[in-house]
CHARMM-style PDB file with segment names, atoms N, HN, CA, C and O in Angstrom:
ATOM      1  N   UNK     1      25.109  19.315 -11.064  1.00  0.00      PROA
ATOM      2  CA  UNK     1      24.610  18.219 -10.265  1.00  0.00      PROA
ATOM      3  C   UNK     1      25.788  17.570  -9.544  1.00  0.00      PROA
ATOM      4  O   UNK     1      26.806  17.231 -10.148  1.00  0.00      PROA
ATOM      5  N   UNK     2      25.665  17.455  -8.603  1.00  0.00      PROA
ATOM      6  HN  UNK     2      24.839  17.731  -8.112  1.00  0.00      PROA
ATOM      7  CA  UNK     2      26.577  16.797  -7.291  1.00  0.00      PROA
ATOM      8  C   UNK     2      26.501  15.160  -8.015  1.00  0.00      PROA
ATOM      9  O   UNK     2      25.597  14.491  -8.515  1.00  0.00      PROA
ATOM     10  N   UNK     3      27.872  14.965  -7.778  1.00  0.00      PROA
ATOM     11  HN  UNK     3      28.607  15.508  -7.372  1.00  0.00      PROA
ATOM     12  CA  UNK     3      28.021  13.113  -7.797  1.00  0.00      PROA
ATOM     13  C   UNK     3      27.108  12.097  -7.280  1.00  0.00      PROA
ATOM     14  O   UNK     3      27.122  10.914  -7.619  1.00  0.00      PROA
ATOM     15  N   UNK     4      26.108  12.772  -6.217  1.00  0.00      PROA
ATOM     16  HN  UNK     4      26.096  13.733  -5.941  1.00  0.00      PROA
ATOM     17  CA  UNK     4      25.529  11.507  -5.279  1.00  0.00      PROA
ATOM     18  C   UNK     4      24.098  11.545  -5.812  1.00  0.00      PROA
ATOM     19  O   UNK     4      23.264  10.647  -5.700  1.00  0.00      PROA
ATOM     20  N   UNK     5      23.880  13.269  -6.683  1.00  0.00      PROA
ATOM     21  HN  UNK     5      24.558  13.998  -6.775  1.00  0.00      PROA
ATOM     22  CA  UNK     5      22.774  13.160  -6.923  1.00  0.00      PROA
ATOM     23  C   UNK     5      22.832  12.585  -8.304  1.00  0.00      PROA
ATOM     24  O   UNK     5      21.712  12.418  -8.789  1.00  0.00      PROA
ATOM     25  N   UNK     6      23.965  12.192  -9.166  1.00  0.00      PROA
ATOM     26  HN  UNK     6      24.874  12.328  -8.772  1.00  0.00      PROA
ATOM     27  CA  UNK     6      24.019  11.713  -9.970  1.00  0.00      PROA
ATOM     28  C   UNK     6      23.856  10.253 -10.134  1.00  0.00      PROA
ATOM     29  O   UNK     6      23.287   9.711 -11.081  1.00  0.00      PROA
ATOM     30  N   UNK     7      24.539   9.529  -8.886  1.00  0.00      PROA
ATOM     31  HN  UNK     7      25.002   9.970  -8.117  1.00  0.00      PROA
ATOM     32  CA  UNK     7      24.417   8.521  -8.620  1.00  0.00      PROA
ATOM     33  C   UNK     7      22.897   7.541  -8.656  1.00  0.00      PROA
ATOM     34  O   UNK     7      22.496   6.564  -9.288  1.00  0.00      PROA
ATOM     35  N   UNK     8      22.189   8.743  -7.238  1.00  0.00      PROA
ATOM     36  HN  UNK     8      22.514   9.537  -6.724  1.00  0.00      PROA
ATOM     37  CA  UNK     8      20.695   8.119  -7.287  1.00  0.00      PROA
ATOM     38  C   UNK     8      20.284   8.386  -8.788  1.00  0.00      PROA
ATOM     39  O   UNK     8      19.812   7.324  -9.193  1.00  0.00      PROA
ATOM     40  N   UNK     9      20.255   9.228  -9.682  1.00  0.00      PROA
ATOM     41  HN  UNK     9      20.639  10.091  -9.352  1.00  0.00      PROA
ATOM     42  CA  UNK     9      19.452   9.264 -10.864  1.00  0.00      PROA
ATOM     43  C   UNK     9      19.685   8.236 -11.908  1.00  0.00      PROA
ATOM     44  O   UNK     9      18.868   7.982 -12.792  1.00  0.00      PROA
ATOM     45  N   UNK    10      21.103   7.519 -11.735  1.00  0.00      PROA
ATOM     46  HN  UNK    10      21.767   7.725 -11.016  1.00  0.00      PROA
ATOM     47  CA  UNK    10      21.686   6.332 -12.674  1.00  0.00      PROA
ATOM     48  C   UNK    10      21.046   5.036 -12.643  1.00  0.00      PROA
ATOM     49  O   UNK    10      20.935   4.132 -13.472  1.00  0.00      PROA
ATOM     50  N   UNK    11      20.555   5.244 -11.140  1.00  0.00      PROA
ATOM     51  HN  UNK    11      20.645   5.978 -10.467  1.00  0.00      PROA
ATOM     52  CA  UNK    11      20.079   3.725 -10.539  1.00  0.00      PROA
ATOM     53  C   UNK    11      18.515   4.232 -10.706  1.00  0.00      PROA
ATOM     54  O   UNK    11      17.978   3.699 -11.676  1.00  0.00      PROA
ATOM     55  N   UNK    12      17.735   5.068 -10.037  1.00  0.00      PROA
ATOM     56  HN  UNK    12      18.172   5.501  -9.249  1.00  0.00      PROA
ATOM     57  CA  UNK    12      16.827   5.341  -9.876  1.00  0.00      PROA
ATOM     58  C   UNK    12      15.652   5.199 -11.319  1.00  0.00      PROA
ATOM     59  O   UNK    12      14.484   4.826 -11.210  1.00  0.00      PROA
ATOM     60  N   UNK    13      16.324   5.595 -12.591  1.00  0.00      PROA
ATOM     61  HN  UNK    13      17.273   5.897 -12.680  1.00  0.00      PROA
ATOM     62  CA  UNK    13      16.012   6.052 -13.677  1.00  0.00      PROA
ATOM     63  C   UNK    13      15.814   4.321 -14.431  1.00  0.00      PROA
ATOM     64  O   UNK    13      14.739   3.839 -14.788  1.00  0.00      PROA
ATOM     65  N   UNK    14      16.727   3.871 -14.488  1.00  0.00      PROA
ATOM     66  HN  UNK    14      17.600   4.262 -14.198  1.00  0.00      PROA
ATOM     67  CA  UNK    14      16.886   2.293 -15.063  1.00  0.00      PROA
ATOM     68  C   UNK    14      16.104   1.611 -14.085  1.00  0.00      PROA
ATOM     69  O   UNK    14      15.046   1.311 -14.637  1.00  0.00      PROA
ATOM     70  N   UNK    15      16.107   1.338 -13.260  1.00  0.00      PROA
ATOM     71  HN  UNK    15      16.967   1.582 -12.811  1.00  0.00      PROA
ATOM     72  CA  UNK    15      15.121   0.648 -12.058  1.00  0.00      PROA
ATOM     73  C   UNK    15      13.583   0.873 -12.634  1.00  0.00      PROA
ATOM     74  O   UNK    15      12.910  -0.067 -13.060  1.00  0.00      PROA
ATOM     75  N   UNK    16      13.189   2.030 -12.598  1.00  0.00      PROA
ATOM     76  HN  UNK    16      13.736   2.793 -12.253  1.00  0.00      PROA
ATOM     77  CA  UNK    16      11.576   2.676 -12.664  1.00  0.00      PROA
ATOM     78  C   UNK    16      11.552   1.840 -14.208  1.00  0.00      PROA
ATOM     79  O   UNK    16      10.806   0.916 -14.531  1.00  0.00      PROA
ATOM     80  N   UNK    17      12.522   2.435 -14.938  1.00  0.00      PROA
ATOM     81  HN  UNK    17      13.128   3.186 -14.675  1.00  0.00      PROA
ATOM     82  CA  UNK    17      12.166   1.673 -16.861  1.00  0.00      PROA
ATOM     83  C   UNK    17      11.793   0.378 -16.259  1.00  0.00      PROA
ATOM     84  O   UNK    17      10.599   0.439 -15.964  1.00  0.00      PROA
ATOM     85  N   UNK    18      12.310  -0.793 -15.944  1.00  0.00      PROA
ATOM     86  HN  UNK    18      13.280  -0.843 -16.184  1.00  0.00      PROA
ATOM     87  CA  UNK    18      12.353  -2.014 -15.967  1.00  0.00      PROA
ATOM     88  C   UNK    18      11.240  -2.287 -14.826  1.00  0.00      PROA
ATOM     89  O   UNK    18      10.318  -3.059 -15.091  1.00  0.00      PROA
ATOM     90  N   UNK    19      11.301  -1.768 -13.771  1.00  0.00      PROA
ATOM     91  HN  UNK    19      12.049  -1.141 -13.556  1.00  0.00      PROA
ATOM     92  CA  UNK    19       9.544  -2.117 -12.923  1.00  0.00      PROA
ATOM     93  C   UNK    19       8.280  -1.647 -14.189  1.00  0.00      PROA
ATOM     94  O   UNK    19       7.295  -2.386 -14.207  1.00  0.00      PROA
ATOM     95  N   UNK    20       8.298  -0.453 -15.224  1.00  0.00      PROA
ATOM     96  HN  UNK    20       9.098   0.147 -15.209  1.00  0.00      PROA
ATOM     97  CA  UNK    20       7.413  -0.611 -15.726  1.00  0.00      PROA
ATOM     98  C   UNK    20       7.217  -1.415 -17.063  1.00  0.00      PROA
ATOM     99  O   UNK    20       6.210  -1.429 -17.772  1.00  0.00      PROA
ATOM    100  N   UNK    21       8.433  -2.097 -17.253  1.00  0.00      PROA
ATOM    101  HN  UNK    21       9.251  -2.086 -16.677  1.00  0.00      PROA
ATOM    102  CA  UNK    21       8.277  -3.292 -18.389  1.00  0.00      PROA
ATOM    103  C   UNK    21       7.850  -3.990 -17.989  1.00  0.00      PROA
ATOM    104  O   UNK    21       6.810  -4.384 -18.516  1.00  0.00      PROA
ATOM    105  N   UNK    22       8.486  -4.840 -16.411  1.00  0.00      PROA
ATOM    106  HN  UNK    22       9.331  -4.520 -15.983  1.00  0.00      PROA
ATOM    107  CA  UNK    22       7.660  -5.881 -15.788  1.00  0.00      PROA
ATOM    108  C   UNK    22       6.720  -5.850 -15.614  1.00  0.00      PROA
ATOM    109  O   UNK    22       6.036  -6.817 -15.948  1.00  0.00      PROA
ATOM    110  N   UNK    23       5.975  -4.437 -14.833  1.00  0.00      PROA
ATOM    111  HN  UNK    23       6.530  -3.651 -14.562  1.00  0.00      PROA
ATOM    112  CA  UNK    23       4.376  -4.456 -14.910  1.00  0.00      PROA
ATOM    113  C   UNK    23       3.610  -4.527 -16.323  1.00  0.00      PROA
ATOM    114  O   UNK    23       2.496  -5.018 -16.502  1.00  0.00      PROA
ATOM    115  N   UNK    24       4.225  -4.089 -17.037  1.00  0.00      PROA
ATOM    116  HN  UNK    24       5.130  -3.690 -16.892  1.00  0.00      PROA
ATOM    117  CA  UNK    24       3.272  -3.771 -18.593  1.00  0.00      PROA
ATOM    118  C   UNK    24       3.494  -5.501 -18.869  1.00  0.00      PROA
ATOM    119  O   UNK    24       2.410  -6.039 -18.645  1.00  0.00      PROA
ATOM    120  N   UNK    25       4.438  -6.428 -19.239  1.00  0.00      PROA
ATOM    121  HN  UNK    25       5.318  -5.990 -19.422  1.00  0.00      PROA
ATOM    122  CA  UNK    25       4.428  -7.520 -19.582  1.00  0.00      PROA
ATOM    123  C   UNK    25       3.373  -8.526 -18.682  1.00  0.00      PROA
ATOM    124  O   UNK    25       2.805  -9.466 -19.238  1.00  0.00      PROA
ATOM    125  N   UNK    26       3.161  -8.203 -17.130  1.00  0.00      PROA
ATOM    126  HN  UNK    26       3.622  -7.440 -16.678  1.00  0.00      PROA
ATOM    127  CA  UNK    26       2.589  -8.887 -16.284  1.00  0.00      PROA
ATOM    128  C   UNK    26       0.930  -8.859 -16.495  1.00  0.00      PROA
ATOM    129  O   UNK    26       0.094  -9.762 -16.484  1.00  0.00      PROA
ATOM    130  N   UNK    27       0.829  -7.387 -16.697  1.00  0.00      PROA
ATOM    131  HN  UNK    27       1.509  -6.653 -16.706  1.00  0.00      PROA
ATOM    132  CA  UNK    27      -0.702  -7.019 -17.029  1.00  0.00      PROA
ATOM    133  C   UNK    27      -1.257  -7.803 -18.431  1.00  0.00      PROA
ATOM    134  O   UNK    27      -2.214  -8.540 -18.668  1.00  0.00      PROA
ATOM    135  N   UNK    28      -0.315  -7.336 -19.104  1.00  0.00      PROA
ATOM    136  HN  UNK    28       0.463  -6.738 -18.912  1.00  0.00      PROA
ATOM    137  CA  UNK    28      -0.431  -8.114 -20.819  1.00  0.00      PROA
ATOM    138  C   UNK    28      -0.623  -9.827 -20.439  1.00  0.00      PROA
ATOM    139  O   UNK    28      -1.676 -10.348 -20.805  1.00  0.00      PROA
ATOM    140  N   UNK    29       0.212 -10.522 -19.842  1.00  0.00      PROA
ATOM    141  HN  UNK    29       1.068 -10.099 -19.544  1.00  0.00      PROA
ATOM    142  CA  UNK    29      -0.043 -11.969 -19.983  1.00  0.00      PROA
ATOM    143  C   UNK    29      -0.779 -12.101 -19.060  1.00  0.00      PROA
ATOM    144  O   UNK    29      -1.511 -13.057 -19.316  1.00  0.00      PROA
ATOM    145  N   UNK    30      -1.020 -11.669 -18.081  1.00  0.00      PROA
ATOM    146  HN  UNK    30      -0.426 -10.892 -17.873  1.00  0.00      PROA
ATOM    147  CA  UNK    30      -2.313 -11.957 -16.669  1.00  0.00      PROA
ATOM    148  C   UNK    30      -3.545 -11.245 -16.235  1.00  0.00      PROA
ATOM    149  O   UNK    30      -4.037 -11.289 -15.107  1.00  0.00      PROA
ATOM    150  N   UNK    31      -4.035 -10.505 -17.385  1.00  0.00      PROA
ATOM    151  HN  UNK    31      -3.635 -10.470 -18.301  1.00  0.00      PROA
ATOM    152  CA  UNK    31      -4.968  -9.841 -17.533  1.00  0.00      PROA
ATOM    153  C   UNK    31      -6.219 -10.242 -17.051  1.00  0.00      PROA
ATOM    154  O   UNK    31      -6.824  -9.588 -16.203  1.00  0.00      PROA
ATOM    155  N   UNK    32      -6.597 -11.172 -17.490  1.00  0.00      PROA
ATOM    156  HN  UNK    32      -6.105 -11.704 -18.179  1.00  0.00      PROA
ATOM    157  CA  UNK    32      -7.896 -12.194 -17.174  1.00  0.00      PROA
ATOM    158  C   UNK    32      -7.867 -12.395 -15.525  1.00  0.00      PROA
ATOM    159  O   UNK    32      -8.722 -12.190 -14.664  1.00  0.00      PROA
ATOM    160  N   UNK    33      -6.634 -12.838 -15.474  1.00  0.00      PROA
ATOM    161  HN  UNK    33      -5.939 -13.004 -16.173  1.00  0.00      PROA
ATOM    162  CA  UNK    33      -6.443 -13.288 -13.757  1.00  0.00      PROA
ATOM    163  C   UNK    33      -6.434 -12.450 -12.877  1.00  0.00      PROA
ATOM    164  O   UNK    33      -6.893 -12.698 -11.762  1.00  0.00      PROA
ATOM    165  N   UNK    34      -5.882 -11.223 -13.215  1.00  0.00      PROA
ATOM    166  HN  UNK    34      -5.510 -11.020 -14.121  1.00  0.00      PROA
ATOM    167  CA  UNK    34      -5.853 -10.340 -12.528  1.00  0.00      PROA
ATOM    168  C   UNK    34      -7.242  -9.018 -12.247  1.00  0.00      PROA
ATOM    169  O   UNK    34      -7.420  -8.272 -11.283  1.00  0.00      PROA
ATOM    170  N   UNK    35      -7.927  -9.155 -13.379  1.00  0.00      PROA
ATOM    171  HN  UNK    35      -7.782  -9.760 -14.162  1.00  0.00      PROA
ATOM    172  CA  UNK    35      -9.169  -8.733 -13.019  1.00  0.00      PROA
ATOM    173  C   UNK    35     -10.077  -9.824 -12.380  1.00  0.00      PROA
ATOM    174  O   UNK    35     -10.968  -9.278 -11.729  1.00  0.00      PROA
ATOM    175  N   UNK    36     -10.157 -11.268 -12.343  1.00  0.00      PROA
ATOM    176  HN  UNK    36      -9.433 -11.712 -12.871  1.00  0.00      PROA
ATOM    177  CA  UNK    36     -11.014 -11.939 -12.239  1.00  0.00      PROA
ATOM    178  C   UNK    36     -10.677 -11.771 -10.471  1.00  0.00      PROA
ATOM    179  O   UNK    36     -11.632 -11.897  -9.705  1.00  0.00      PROA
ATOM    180  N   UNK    37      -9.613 -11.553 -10.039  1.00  0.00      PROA
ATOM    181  HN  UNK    37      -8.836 -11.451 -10.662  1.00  0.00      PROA
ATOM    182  CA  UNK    37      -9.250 -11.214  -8.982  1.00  0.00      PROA
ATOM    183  C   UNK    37      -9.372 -10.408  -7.804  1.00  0.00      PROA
ATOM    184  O   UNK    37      -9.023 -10.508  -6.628  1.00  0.00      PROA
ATOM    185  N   UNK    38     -10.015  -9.534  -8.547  1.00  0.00      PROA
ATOM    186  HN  UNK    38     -10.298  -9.453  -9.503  1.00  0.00      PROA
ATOM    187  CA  UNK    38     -10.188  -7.787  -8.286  1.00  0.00      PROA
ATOM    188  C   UNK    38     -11.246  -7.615  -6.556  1.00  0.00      PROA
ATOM    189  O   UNK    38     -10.939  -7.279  -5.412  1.00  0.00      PROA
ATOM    190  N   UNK    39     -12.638  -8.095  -7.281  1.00  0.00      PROA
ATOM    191  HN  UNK    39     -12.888  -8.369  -8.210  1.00  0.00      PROA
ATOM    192  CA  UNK    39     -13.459  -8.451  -6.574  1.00  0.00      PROA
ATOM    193  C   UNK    39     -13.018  -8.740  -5.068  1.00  0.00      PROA
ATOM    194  O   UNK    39     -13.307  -8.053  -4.088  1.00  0.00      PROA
ATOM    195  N   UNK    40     -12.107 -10.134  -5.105  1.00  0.00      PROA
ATOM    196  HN  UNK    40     -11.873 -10.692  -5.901  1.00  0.00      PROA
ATOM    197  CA  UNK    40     -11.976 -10.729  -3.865  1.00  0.00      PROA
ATOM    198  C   UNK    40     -10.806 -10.106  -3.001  1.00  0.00      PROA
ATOM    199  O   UNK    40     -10.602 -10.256  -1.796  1.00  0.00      PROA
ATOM    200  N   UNK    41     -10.027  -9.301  -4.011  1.00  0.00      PROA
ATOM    201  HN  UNK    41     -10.193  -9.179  -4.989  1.00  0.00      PROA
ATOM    202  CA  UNK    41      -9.304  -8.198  -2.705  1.00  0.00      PROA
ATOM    203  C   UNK    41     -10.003  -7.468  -1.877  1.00  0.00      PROA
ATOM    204  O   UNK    41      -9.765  -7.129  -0.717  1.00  0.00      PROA
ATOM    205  N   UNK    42     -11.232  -7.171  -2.840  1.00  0.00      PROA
ATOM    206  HN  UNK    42     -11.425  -7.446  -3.782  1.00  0.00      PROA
ATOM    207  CA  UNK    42     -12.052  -5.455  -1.904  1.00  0.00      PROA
ATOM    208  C   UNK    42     -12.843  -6.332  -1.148  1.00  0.00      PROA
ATOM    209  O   UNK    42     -13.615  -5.575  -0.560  1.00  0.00      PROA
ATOM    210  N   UNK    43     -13.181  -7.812  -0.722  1.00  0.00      PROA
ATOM    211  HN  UNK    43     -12.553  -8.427  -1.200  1.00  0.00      PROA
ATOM    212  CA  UNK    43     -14.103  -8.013  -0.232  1.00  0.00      PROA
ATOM    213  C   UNK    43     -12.595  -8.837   0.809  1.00  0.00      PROA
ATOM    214  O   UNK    43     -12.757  -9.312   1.933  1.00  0.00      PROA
ATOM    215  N   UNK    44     -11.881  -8.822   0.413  1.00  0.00      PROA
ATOM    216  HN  UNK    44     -11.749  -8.437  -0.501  1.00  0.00      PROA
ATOM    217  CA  UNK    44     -10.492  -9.231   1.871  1.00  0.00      PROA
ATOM    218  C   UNK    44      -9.854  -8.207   1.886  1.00  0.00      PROA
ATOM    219  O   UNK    44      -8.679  -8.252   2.251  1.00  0.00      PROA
ATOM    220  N   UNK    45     -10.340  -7.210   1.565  1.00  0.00      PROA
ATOM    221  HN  UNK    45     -11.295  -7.173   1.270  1.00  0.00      PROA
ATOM    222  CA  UNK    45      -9.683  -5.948   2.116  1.00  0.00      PROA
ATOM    223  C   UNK    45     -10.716  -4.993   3.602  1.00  0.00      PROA
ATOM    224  O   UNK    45     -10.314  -4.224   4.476  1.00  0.00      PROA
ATOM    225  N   UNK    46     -11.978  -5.477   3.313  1.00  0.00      PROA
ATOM    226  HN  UNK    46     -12.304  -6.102   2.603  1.00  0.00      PROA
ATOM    227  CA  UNK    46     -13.001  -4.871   3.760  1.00  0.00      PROA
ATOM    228  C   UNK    46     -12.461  -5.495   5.695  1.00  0.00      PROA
ATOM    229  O   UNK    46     -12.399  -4.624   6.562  1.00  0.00      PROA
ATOM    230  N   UNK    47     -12.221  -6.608   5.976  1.00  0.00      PROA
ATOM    231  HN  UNK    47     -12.270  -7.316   5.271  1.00  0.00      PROA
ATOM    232  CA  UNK    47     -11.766  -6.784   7.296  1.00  0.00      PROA
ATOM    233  C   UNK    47     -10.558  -6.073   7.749  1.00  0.00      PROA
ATOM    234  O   UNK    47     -10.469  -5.561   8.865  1.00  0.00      PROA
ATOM    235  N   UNK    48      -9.715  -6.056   6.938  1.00  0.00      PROA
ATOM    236  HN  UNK    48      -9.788  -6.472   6.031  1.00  0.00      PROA
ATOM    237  CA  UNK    48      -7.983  -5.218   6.844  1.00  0.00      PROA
ATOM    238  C   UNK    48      -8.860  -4.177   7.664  1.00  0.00      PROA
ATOM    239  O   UNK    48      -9.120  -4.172   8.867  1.00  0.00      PROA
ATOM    240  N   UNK    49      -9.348  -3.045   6.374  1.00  0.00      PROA
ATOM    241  HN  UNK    49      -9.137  -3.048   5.396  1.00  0.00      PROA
ATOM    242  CA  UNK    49      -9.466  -2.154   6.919  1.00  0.00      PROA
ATOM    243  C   UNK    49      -9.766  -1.648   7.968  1.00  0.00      PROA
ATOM    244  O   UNK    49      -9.386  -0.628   8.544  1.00  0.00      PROA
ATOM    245  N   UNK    50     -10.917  -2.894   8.339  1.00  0.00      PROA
ATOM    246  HN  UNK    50     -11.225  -3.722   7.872  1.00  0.00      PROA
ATOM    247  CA  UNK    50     -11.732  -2.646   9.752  1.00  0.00      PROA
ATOM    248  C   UNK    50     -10.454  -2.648  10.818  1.00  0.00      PROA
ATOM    249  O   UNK    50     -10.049  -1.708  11.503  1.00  0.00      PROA
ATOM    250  N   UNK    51     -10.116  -3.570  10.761  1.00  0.00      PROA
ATOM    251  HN  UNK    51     -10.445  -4.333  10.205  1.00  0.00      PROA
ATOM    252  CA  UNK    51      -9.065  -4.034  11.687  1.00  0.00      PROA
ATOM    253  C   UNK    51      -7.916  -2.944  12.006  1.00  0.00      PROA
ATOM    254  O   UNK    51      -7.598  -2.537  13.124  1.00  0.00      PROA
ATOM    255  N   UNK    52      -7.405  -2.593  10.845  1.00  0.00      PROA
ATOM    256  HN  UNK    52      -7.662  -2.923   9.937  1.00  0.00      PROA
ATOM    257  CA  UNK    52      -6.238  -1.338  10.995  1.00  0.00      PROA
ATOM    258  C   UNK    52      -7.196   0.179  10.907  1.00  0.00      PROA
ATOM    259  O   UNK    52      -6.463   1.157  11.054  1.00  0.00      PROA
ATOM    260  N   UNK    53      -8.348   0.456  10.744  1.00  0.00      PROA
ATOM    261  HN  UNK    53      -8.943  -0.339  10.625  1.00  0.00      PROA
ATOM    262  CA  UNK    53      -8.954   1.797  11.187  1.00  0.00      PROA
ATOM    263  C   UNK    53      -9.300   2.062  12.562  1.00  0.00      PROA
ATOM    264  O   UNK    53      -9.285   3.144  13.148  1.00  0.00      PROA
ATOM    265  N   UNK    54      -9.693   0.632  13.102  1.00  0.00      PROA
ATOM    266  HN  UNK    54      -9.705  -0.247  12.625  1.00  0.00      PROA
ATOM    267  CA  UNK    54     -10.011   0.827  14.865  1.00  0.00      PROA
ATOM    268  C   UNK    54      -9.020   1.022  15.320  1.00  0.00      PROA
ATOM    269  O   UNK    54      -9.290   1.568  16.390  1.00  0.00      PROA
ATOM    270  N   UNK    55      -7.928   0.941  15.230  1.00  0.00      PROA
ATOM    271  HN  UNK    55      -7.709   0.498  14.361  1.00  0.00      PROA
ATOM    272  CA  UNK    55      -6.593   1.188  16.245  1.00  0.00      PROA
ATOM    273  C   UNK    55      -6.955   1.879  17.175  1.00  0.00      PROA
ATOM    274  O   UNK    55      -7.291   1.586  18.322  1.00  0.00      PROA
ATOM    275  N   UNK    56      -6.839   3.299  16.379  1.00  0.00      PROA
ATOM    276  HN  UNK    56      -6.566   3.537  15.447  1.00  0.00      PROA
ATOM    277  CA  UNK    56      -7.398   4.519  17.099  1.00  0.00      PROA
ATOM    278  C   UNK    56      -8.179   4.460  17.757  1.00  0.00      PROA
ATOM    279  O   UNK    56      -8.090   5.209  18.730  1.00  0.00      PROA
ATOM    280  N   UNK    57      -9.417   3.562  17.663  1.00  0.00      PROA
ATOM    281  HN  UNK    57      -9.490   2.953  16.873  1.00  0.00      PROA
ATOM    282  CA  UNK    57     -10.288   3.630  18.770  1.00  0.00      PROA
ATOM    283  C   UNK    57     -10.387   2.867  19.835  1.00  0.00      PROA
ATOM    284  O   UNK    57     -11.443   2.408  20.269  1.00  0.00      PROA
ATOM    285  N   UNK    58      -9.101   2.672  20.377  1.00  0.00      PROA
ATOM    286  HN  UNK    58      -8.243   3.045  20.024  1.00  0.00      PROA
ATOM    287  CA  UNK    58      -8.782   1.943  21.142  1.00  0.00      PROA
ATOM    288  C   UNK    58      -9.740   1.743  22.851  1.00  0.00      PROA
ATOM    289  O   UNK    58      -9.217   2.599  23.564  1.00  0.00      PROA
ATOM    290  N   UNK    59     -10.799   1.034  23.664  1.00  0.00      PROA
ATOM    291  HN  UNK    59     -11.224   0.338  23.084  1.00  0.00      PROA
ATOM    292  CA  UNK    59     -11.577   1.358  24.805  1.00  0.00      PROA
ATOM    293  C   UNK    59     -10.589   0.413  25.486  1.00  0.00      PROA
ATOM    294  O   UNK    59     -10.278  -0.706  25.079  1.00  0.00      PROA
ATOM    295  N   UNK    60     -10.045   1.160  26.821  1.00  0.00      PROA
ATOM    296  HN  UNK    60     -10.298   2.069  27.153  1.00  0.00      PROA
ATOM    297  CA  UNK    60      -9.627   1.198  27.064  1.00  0.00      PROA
ATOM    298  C   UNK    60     -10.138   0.936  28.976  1.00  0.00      PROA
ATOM    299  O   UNK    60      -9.628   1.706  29.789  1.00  0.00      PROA
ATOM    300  N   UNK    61     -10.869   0.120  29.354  1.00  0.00      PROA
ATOM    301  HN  UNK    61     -11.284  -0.506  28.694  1.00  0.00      PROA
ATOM    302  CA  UNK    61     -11.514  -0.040  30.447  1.00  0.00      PROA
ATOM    303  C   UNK    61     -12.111   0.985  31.003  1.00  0.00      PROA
ATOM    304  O   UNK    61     -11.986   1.142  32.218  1.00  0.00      PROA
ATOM    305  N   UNK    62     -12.759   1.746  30.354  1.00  0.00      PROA
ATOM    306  HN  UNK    62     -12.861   1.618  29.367  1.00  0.00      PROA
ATOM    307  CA  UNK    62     -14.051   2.945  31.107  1.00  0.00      PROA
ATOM    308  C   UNK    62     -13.275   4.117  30.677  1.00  0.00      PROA
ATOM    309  O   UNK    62     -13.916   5.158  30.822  1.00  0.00      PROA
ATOM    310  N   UNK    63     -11.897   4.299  30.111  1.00  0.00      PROA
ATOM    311  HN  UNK    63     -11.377   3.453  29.994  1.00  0.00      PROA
ATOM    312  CA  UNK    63     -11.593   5.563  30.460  1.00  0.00      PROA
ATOM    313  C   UNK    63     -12.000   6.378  28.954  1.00  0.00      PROA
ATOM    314  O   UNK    63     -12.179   6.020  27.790  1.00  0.00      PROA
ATOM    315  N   UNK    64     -12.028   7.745  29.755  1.00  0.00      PROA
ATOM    316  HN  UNK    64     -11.882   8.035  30.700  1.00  0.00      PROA
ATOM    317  CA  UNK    64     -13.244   8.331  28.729  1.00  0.00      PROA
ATOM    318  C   UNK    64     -12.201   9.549  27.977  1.00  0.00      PROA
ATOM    319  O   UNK    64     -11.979  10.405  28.834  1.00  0.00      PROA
ATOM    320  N   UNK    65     -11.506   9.890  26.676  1.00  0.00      PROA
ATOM    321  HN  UNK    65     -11.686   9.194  25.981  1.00  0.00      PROA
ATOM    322  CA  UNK    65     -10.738  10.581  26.524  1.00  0.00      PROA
ATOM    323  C   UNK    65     -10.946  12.098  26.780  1.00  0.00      PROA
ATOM    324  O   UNK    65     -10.007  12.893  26.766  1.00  0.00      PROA
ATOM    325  N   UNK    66     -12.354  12.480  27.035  1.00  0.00      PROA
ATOM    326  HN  UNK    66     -13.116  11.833  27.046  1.00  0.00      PROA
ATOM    327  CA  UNK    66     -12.827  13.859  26.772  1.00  0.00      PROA
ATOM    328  C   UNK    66     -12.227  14.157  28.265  1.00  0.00      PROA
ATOM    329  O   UNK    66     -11.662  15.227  28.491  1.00  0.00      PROA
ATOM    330  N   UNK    67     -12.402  13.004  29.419  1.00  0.00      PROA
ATOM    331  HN  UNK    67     -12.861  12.135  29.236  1.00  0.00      PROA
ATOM    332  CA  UNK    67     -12.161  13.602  30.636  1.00  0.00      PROA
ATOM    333  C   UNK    67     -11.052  13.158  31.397  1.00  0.00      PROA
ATOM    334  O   UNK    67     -11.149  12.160  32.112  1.00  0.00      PROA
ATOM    335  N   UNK    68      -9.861  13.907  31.291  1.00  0.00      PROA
ATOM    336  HN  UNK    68      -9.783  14.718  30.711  1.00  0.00      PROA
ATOM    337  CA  UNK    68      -8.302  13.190  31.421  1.00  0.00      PROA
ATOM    338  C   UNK    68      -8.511  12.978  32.946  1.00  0.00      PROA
ATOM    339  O   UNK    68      -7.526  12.425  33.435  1.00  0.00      PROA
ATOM    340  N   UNK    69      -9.210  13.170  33.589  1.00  0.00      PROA
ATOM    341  HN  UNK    69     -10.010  13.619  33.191  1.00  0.00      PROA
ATOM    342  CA  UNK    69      -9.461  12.759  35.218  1.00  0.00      PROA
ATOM    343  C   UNK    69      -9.685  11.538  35.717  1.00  0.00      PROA
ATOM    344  O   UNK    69      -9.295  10.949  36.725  1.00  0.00      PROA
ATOM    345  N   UNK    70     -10.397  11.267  34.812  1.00  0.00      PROA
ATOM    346  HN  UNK    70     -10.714  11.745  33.994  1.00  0.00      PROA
ATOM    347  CA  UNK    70     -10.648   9.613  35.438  1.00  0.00      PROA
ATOM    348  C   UNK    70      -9.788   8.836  34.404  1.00  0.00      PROA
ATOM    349  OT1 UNK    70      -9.689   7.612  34.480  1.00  0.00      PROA
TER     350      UNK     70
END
């Protein structure tokens, strides 16, 4: 193993342990809150989505994509 790939694995490896202590401790003491929660993401997520799926469908004053002419 190369030095740099040693490097990322020193940091990379201890980082991931400790994000999943924090999550496991967070879930453990905020359990209640965090499901009671749940609900009102998917129902404020439901505009997100709308909002960032139309992009793509961008109308664009008459012009029609099937016919690159007009």
């Amino acid at each position: 193993m190369n030095t740099h790939r040693l490097a990322l694995f020193r940091f990379w490896i201890p980082l991931l342990l400790m994000l999943a202590v924090v999550l496991f401790l967070l879930w453990d003491e905020h359990k209640a809150h965090i499901i009671g929660v749940l609900p009102w993401l998917v129902i404020a997520a439901c505009p997100l989505m709308h909002l960032f799926m139309h992009r793509k469908h961008r109308h664009s004053g008459g012009r029609n994509d099937r016919n690159p002419e007009r």
